[in-house]
N, C-alpha and C positions, 0 to 999 in steps of 0.2 A: 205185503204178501203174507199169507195165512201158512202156517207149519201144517205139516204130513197132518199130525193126529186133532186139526181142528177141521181139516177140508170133513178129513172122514166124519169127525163128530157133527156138523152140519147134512149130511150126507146120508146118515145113518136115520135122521127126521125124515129124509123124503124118501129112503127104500121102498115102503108100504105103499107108497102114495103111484110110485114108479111102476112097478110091477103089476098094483092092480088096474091102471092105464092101460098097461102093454096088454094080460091076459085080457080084458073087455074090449081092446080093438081085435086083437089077433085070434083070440078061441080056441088057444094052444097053448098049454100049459109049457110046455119045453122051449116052443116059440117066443113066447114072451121072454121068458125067466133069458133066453139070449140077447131081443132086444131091450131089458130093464137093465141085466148088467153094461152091454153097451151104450146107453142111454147116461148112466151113472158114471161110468171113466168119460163120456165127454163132459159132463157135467163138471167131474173133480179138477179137471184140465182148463174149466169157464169161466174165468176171471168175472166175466160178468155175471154171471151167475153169483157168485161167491160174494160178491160187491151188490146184491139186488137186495129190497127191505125183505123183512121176514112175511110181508104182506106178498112182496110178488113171487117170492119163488115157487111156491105151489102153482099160477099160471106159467113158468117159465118150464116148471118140470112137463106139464101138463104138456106145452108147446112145443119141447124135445121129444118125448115120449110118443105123442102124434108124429113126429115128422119119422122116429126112428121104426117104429110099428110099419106104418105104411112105407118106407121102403125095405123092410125083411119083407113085406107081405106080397108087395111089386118082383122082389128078385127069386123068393120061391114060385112065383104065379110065372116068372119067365123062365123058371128051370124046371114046372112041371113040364109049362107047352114045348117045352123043347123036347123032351122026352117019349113024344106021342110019333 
């Protein structure tokens, strides 16, 4: 098991890569930056993750990052229509 400040120093490599995922699906600067930070603590928390070669984790961020985007974008898309 990996101590506090090596999750982060691992971590810290794929912020850039996080973020600019989130902002390119979402279109929303604010939006993103909530799904990259959440995207990132399930990350820190992903054993498998953390246990993946340094070849996969850029598809592994990529494959969170998709799934996290598209459900903030799903659950504001259900609380604009609920609004109308």
């Amino acid at each position: 098991m990996l101590d506090f400040q090596k999750k982060v120093e691992i971590l810290r490599r794929y912020e850039s890569l996080c973020y600019t995922i989130c902002v390119s699906l979402l279109h929303d600067e604010a939006e993103a930056c909530k799904a990259a930070e959440q995207a990132l603590l399930l990350l820190f928390a992903d054993q498998a993750f953390l246990q993946e070669t340094d070849e996969g984790k850029p598809r592994y961020v990529l494959r969170l990052c998709t799934k996290e985007s598209l459900n903030r974008k799903m659950r504001n898309g259900l609380k604009q229509s609920a609004s109308f």
